[in-house]
PyMOL commands that place a pseudoatom at each C-alpha (Angstrom):
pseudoatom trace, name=CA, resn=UNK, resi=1, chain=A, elem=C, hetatm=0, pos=[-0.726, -38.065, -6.961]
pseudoatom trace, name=CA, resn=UNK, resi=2, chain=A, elem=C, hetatm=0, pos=[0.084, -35.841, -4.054]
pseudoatom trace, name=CA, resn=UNK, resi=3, chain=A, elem=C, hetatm=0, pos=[-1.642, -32.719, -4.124]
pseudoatom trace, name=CA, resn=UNK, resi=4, chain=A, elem=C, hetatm=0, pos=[-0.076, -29.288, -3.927]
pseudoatom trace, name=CA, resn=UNK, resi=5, chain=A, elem=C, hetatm=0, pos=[-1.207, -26.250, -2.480]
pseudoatom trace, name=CA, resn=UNK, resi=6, chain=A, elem=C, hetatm=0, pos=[-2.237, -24.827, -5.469]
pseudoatom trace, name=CA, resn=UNK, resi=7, chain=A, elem=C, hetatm=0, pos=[-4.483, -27.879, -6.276]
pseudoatom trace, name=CA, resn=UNK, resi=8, chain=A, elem=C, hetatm=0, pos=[-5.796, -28.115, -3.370]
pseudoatom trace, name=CA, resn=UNK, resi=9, chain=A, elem=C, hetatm=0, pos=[-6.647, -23.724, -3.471]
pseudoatom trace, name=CA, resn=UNK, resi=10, chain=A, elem=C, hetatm=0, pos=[-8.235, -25.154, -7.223]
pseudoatom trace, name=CA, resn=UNK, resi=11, chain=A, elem=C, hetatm=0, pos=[-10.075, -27.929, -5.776]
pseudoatom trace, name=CA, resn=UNK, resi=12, chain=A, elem=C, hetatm=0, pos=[-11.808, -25.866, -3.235]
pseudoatom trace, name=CA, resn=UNK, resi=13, chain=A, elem=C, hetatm=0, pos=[-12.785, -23.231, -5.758]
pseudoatom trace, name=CA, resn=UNK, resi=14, chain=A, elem=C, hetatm=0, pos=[-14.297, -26.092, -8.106]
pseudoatom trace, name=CA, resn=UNK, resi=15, chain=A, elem=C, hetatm=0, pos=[-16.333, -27.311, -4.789]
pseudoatom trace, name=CA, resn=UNK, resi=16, chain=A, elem=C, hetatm=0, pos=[-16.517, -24.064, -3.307]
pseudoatom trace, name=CA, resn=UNK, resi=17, chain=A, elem=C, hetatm=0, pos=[-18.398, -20.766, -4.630]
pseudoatom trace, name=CA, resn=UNK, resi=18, chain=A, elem=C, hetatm=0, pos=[-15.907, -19.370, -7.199]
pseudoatom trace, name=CA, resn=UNK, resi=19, chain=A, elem=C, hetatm=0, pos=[-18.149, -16.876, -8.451]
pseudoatom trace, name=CA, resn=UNK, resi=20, chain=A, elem=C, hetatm=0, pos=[-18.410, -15.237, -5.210]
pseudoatom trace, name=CA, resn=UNK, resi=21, chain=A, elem=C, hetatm=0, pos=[-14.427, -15.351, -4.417]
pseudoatom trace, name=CA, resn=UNK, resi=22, chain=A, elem=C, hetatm=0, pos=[-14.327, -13.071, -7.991]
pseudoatom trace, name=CA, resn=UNK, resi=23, chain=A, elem=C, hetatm=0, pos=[-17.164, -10.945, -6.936]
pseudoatom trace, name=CA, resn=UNK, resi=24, chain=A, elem=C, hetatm=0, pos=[-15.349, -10.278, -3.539]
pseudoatom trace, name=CA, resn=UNK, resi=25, chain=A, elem=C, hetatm=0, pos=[-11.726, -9.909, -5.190]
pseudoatom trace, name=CA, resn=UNK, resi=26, chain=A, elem=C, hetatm=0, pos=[-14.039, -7.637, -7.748]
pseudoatom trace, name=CA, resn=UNK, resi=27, chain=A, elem=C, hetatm=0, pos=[-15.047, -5.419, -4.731]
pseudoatom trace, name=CA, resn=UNK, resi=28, chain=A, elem=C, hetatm=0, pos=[-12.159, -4.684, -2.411]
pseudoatom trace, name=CA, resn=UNK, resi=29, chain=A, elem=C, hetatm=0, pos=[-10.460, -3.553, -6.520]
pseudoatom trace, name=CA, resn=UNK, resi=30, chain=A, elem=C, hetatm=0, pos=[-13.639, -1.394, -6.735]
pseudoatom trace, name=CA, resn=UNK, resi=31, chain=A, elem=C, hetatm=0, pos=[-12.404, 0.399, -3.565]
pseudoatom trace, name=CA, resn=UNK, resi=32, chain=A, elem=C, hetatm=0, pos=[-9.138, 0.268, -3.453]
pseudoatom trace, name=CA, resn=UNK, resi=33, chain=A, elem=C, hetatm=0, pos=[-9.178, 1.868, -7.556]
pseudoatom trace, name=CA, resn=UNK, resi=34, chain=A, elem=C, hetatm=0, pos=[-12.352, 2.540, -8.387]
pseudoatom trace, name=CA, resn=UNK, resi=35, chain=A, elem=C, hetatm=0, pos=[-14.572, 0.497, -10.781]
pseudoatom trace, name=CA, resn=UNK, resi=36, chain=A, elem=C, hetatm=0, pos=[-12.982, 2.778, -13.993]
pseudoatom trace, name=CA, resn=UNK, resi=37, chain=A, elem=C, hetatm=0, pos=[-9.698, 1.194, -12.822]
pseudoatom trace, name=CA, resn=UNK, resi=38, chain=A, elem=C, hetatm=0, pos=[-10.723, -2.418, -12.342]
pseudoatom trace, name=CA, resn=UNK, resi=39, chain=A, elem=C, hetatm=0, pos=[-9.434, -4.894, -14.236]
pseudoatom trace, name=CA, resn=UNK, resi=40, chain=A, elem=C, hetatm=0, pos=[-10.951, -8.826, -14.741]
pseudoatom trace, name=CA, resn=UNK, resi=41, chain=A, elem=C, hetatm=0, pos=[-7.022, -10.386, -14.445]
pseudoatom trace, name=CA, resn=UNK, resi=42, chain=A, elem=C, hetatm=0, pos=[-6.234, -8.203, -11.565]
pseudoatom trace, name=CA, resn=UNK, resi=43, chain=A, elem=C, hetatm=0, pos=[-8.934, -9.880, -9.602]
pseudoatom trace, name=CA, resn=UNK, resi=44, chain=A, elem=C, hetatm=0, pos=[-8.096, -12.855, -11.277]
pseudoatom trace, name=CA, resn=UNK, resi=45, chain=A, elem=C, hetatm=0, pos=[-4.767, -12.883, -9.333]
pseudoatom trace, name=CA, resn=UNK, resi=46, chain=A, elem=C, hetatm=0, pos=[-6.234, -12.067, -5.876]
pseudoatom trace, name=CA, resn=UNK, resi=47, chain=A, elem=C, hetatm=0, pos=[-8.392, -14.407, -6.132]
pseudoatom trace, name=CA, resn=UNK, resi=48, chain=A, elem=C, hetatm=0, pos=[-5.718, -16.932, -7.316]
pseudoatom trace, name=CA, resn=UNK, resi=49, chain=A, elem=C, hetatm=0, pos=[-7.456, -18.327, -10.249]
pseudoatom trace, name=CA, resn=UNK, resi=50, chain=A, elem=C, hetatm=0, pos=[-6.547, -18.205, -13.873]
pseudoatom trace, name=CA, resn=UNK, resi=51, chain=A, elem=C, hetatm=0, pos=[-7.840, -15.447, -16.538]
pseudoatom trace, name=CA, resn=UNK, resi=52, chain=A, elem=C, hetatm=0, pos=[-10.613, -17.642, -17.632]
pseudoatom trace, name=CA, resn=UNK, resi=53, chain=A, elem=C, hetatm=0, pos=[-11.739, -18.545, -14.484]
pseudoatom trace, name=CA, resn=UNK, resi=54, chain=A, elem=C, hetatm=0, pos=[-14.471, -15.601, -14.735]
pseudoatom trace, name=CA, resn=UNK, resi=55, chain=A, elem=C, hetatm=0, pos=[-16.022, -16.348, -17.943]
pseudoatom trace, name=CA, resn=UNK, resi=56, chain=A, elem=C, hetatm=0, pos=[-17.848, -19.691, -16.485]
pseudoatom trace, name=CA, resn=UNK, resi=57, chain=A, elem=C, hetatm=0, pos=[-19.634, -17.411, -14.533]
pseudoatom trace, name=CA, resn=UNK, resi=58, chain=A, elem=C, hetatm=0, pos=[-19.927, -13.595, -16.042]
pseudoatom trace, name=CA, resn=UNK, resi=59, chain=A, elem=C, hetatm=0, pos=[-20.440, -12.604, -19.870]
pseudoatom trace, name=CA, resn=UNK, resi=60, chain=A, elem=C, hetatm=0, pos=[-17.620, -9.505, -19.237]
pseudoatom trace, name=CA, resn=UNK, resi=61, chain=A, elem=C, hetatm=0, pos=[-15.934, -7.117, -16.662]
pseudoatom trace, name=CA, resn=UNK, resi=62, chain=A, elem=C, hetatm=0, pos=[-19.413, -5.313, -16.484]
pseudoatom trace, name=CA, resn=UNK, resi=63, chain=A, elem=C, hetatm=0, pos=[-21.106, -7.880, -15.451]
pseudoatom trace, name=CA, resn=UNK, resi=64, chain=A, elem=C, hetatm=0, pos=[-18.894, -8.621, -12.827]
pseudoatom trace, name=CA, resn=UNK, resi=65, chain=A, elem=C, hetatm=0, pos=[-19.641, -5.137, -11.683]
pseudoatom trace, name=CA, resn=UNK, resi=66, chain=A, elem=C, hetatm=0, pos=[-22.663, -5.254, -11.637]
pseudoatom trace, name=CA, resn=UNK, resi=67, chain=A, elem=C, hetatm=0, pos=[-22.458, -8.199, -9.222]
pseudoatom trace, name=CA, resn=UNK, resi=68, chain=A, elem=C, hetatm=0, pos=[-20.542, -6.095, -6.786]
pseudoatom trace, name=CA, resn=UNK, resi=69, chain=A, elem=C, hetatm=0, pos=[-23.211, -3.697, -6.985]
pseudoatom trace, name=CA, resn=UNK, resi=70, chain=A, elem=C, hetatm=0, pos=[-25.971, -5.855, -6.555]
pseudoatom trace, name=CA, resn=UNK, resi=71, chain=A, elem=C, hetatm=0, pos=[-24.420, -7.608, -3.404]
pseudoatom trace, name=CA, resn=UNK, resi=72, chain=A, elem=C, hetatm=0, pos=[-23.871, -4.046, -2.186]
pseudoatom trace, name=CA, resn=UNK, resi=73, chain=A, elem=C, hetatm=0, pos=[-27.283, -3.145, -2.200]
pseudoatom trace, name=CA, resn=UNK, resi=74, chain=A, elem=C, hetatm=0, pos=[-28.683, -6.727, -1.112]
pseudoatom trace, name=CA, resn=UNK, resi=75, chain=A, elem=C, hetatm=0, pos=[-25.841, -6.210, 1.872]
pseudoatom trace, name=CA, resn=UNK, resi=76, chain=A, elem=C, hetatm=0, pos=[-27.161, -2.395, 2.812]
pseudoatom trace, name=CA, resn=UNK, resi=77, chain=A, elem=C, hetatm=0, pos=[-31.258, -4.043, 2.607]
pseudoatom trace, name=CA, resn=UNK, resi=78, chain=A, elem=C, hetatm=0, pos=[-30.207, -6.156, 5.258]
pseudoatom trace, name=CA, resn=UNK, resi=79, chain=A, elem=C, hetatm=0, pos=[-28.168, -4.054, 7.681]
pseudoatom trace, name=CA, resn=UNK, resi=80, chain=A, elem=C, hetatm=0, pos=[-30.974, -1.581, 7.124]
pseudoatom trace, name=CA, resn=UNK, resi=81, chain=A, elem=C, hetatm=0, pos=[-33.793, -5.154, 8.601]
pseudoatom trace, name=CA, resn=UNK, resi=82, chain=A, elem=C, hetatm=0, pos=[-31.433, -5.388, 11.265]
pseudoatom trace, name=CA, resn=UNK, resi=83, chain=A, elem=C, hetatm=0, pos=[-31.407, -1.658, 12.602]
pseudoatom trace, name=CA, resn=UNK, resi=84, chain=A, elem=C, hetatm=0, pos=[-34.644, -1.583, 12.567]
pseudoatom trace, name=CA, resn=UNK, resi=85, chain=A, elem=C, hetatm=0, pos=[-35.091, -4.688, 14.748]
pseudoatom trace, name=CA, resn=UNK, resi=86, chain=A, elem=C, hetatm=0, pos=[-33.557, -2.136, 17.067]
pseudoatom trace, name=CA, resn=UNK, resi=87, chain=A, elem=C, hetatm=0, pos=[-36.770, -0.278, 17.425]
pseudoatom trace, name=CA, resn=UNK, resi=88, chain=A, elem=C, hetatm=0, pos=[-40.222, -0.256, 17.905]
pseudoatom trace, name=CA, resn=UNK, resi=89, chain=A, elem=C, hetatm=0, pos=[-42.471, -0.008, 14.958]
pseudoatom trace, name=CA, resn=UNK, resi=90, chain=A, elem=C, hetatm=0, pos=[-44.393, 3.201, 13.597]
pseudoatom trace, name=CA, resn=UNK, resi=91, chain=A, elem=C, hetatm=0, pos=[-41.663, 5.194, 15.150]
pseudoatom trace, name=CA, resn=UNK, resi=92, chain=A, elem=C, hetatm=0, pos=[-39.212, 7.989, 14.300]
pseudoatom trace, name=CA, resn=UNK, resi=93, chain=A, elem=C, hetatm=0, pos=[-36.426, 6.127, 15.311]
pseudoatom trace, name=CA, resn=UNK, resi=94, chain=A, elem=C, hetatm=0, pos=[-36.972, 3.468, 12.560]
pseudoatom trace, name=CA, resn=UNK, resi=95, chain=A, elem=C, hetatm=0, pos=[-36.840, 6.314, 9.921]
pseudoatom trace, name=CA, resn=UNK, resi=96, chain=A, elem=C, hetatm=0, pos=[-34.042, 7.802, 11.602]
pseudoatom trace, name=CA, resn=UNK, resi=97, chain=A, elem=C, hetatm=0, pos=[-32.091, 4.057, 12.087]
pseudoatom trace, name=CA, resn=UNK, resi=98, chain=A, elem=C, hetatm=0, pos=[-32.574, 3.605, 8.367]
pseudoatom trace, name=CA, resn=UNK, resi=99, chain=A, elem=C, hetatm=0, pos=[-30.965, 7.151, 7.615]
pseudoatom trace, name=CA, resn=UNK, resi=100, chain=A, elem=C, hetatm=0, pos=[-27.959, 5.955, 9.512]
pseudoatom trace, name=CA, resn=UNK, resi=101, chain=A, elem=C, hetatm=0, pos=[-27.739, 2.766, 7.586]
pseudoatom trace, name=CA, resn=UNK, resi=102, chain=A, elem=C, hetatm=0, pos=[-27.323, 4.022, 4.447]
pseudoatom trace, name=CA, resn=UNK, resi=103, chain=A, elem=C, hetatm=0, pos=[-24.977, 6.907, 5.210]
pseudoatom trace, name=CA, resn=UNK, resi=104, chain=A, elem=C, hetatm=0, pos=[-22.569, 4.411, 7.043]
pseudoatom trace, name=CA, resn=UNK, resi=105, chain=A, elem=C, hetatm=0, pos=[-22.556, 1.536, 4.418]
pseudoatom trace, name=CA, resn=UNK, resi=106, chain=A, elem=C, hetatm=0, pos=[-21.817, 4.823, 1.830]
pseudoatom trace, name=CA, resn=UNK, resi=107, chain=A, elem=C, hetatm=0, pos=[-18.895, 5.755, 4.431]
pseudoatom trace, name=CA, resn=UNK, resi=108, chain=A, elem=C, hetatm=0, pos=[-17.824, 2.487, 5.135]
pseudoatom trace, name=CA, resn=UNK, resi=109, chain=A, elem=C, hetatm=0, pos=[-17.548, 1.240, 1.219]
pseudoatom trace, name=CA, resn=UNK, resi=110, chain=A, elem=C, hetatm=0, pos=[-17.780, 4.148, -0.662]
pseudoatom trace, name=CA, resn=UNK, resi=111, chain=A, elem=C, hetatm=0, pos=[-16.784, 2.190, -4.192]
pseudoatom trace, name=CA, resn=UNK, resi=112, chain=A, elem=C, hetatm=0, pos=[-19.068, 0.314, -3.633]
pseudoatom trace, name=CA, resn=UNK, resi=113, chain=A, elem=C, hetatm=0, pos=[-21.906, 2.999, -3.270]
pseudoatom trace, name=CA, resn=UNK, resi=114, chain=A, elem=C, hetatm=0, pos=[-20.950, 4.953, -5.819]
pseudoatom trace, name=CA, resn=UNK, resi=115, chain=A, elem=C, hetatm=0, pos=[-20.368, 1.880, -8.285]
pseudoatom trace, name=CA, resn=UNK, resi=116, chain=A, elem=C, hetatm=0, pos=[-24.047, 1.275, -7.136]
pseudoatom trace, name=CA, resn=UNK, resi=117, chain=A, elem=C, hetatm=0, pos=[-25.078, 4.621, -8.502]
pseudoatom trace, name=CA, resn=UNK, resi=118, chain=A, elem=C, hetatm=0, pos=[-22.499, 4.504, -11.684]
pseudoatom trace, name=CA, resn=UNK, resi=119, chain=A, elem=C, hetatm=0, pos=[-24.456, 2.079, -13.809]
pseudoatom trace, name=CA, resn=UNK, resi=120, chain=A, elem=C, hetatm=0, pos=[-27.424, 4.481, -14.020]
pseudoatom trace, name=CA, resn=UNK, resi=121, chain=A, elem=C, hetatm=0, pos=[-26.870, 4.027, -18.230]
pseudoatom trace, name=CA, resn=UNK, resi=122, chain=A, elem=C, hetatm=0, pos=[-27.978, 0.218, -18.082]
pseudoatom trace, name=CA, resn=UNK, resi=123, chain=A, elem=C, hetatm=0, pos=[-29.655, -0.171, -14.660]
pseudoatom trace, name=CA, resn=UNK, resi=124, chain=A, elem=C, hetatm=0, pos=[-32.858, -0.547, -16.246]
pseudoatom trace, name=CA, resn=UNK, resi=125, chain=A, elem=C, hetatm=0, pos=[-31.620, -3.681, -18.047]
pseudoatom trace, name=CA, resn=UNK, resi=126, chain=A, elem=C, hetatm=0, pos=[-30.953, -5.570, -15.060]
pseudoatom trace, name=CA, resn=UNK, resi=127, chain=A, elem=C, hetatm=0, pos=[-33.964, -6.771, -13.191]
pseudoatom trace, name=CA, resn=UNK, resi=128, chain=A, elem=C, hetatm=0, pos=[-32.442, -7.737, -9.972]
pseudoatom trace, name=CA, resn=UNK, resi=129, chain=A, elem=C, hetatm=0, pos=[-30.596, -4.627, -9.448]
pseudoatom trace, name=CA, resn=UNK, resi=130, chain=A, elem=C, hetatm=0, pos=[-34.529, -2.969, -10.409]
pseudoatom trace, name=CA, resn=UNK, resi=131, chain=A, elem=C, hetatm=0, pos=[-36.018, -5.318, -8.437]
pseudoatom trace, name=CA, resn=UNK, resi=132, chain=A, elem=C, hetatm=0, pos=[-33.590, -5.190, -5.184]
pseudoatom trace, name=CA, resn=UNK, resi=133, chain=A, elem=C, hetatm=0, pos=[-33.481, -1.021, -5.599]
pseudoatom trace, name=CA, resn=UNK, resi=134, chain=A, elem=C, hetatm=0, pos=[-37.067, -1.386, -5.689]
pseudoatom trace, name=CA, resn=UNK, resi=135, chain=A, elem=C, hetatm=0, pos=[-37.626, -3.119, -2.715]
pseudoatom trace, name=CA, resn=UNK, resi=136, chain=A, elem=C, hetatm=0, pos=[-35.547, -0.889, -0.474]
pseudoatom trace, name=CA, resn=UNK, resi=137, chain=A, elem=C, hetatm=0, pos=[-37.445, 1.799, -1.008]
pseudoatom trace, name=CA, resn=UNK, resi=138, chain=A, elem=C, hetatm=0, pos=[-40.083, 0.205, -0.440]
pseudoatom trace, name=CA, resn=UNK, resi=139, chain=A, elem=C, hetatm=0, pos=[-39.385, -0.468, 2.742]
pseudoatom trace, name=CA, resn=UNK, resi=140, chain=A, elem=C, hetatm=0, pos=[-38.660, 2.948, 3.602]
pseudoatom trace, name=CA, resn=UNK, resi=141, chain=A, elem=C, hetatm=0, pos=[-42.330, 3.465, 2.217]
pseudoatom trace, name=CA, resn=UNK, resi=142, chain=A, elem=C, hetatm=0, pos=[-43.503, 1.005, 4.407]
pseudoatom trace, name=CA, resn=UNK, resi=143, chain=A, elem=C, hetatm=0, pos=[-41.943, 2.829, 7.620]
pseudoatom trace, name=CA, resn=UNK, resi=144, chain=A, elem=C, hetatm=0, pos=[-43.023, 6.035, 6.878]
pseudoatom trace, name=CA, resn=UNK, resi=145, chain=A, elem=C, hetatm=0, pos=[-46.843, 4.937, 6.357]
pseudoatom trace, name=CA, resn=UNK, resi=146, chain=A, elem=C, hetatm=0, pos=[-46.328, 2.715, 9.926]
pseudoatom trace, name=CA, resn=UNK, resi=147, chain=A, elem=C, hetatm=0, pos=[-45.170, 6.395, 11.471]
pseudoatom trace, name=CA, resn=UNK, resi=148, chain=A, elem=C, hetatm=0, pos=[-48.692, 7.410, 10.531]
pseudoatom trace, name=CA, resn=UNK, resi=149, chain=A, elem=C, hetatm=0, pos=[-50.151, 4.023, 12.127]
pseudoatom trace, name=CA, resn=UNK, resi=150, chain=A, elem=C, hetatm=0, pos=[-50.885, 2.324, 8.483]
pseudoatom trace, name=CA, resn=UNK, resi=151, chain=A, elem=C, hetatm=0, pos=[-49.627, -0.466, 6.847]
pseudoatom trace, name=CA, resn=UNK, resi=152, chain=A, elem=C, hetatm=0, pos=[-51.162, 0.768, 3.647]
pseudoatom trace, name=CA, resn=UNK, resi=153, chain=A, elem=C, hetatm=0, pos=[-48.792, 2.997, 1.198]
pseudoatom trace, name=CA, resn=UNK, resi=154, chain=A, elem=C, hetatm=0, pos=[-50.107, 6.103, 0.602]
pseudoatom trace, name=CA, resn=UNK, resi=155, chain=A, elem=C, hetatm=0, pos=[-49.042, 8.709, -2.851]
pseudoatom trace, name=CA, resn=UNK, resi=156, chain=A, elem=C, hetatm=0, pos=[-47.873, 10.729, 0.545]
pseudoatom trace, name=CA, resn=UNK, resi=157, chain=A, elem=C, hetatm=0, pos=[-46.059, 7.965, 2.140]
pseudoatom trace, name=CA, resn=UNK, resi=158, chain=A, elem=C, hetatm=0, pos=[-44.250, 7.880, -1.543]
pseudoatom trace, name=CA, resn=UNK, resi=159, chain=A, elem=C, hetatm=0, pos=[-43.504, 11.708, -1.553]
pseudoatom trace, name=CA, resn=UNK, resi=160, chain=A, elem=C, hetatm=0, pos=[-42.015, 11.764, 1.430]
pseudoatom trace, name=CA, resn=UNK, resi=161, chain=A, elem=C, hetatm=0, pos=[-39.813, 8.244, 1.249]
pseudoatom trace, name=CA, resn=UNK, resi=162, chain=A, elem=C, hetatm=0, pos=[-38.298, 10.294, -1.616]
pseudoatom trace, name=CA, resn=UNK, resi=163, chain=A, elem=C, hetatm=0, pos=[-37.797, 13.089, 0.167]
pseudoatom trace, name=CA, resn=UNK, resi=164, chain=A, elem=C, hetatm=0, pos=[-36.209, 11.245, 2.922]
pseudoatom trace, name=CA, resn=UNK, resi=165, chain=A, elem=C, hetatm=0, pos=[-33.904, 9.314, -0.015]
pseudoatom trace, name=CA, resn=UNK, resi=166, chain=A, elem=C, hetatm=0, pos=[-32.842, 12.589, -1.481]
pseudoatom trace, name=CA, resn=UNK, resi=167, chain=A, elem=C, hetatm=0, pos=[-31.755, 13.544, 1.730]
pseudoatom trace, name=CA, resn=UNK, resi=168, chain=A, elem=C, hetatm=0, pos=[-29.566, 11.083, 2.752]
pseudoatom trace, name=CA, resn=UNK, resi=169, chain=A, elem=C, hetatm=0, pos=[-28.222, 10.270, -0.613]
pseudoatom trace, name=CA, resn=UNK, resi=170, chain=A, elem=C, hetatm=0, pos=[-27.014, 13.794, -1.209]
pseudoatom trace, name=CA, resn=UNK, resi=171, chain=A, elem=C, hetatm=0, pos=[-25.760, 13.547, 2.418]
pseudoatom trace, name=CA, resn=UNK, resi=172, chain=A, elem=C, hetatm=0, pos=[-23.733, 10.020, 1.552]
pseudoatom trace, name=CA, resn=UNK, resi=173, chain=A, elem=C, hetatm=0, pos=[-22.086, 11.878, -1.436]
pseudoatom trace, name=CA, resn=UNK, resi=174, chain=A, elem=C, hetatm=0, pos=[-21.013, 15.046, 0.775]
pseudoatom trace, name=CA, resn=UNK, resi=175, chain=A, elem=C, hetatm=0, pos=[-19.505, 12.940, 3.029]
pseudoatom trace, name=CA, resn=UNK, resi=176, chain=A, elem=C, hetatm=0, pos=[-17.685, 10.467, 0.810]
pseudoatom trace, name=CA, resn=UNK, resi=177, chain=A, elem=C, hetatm=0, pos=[-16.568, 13.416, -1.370]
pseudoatom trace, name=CA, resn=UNK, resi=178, chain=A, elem=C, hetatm=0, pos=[-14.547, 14.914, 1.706]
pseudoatom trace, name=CA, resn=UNK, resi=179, chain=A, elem=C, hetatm=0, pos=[-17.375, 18.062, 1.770]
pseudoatom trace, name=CA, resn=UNK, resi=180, chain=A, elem=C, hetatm=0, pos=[-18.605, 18.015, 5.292]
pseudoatom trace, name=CA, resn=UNK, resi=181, chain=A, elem=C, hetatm=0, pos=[-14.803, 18.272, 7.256]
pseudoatom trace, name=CA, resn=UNK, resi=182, chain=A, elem=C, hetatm=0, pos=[-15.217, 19.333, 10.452]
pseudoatom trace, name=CA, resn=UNK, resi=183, chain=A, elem=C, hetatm=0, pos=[-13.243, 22.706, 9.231]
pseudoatom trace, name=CA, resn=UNK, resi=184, chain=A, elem=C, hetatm=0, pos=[-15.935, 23.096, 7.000]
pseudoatom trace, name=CA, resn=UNK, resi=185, chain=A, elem=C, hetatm=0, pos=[-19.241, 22.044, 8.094]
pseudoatom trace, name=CA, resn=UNK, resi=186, chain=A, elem=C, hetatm=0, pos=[-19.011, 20.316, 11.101]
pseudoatom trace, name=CA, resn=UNK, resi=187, chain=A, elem=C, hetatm=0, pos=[-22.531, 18.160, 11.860]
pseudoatom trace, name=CA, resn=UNK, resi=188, chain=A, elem=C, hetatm=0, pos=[-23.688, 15.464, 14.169]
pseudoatom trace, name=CA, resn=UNK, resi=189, chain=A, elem=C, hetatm=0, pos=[-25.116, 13.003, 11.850]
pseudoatom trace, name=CA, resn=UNK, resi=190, chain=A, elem=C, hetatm=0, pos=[-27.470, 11.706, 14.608]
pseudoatom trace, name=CA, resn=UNK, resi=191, chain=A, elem=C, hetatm=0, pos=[-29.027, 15.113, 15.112]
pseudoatom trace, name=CA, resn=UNK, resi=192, chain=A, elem=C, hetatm=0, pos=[-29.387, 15.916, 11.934]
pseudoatom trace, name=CA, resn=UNK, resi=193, chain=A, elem=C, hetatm=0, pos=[-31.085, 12.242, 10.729]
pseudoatom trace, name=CA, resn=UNK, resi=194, chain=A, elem=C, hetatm=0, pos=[-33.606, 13.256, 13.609]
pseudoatom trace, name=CA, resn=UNK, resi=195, chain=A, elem=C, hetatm=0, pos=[-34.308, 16.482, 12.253]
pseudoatom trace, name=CA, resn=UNK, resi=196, chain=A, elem=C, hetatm=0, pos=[-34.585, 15.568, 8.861]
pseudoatom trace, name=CA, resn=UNK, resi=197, chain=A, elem=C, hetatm=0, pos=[-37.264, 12.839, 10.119]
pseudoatom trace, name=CA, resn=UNK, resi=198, chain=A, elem=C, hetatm=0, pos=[-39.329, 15.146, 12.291]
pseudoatom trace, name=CA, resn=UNK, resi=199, chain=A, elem=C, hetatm=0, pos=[-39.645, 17.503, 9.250]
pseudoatom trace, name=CA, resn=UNK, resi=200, chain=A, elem=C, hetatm=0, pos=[-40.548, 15.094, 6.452]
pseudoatom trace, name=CA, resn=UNK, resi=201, chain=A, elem=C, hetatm=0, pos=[-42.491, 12.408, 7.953]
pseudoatom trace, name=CA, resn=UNK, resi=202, chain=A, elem=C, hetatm=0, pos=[-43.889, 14.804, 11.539]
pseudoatom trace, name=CA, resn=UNK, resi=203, chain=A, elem=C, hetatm=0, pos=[-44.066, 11.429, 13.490]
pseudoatom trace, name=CA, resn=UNK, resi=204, chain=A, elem=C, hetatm=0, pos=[-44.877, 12.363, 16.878]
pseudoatom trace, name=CA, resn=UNK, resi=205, chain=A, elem=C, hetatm=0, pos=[-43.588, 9.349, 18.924]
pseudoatom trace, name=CA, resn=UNK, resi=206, chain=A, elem=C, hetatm=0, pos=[-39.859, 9.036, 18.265]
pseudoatom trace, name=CA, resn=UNK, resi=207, chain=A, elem=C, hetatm=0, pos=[-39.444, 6.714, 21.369]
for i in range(1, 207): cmd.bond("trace and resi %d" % i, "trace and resi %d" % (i + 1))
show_as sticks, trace
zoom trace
């Protein structure tokens, strides 16, 4: 039997990841519409596979959410590892690269950040979305106790890490949300990371 386009697109699904072809279909939805506008056989048809293609792999449209937002925040760990390869450790610039991470991946897929912020009612369900949320903060704890020359975590180490968080999250959401035009409130993102760092964590070698 001669095979058709469309059986071949089918066979390399069935050997192929399909799960991840719906997760990815799932997120450029999530920011072209919004996850409230997403819909399972919508990304069904960009991903070219039939309306029951999802269910081998998620229990319902939520959970395929919630796979978008987990890759989104496994994808923002990473780029945040490979910024700070950038630098030297125990240094302001690490705090400062990590600031810069997480604004841009909010800037650069804002659905996706603020899908990863919109399942706040059943986060605490989900153990790898706790588990990978977990972990990124901890490694902002991690930097801000190096900037003190410890790789211990310190209840201060902790306060602060938030404080830096709080910072830049509010600052993603200002930005996404159209607040900081340069009509309105024109900043240099760099400048203000750097001052943000200096205040909260007082390193003293930001080379």
């Amino acid at each position: 039997m001669e095979n058709t386009p469309q059986s071949e697109k089918r066979d390399s699904y069935h050997h192929g990841d399909l799960r991840a072809q719906l997760v990815e279909a799932t997120r450029i939805l999530v920011e072209e519409k919004g996850p409230d506008h997403f819909s399972v056989s919508e990304a069904c048809r960009r991903a070219g596979v039939s309306t029951a293609a999802p269910y081998k792999h998620f229990k319902d449209k939520q959970e395929m959410l919630r796979a978008v937002a987990l890759a989104g925040m496994r994808r923002q760990r990473q780029e945040m590892l490979e910024e700070l390869d950038q630098y030297a450790p125990g240094t302001l610039n690490r705090i400062v690269a990590m600031g810069r991470v997480y604004v841009r991946f909010a800037v650069t897929e804002p659905g996706v950040f603020r899908l990863m912020f919109g399942l706040s009612d059943t986060h605490g369900e989900h153990s790898e979305l706790v588990e990978t949320g977990d972990d990124t903060f901890a490694l902002v704890q991690a930097e801000v106790a190096r900037c003190r020359g410890s790789d211990t975590i310190e209840e201060s180490d902790q306060h602060q890490a938030f404080l830096l968080w709080s910072f830049v999250h509010g600052l993603s959401f200002l930005k996404i949300d159209g607040k900081l035009t340069e009509a309105k409130m024109p900043i240099d993102l760099e400048t203000v990371l750097e001052d943000v760092a200096q205040r909260v964590v007082g390193a003293g070698n930001s080379e």
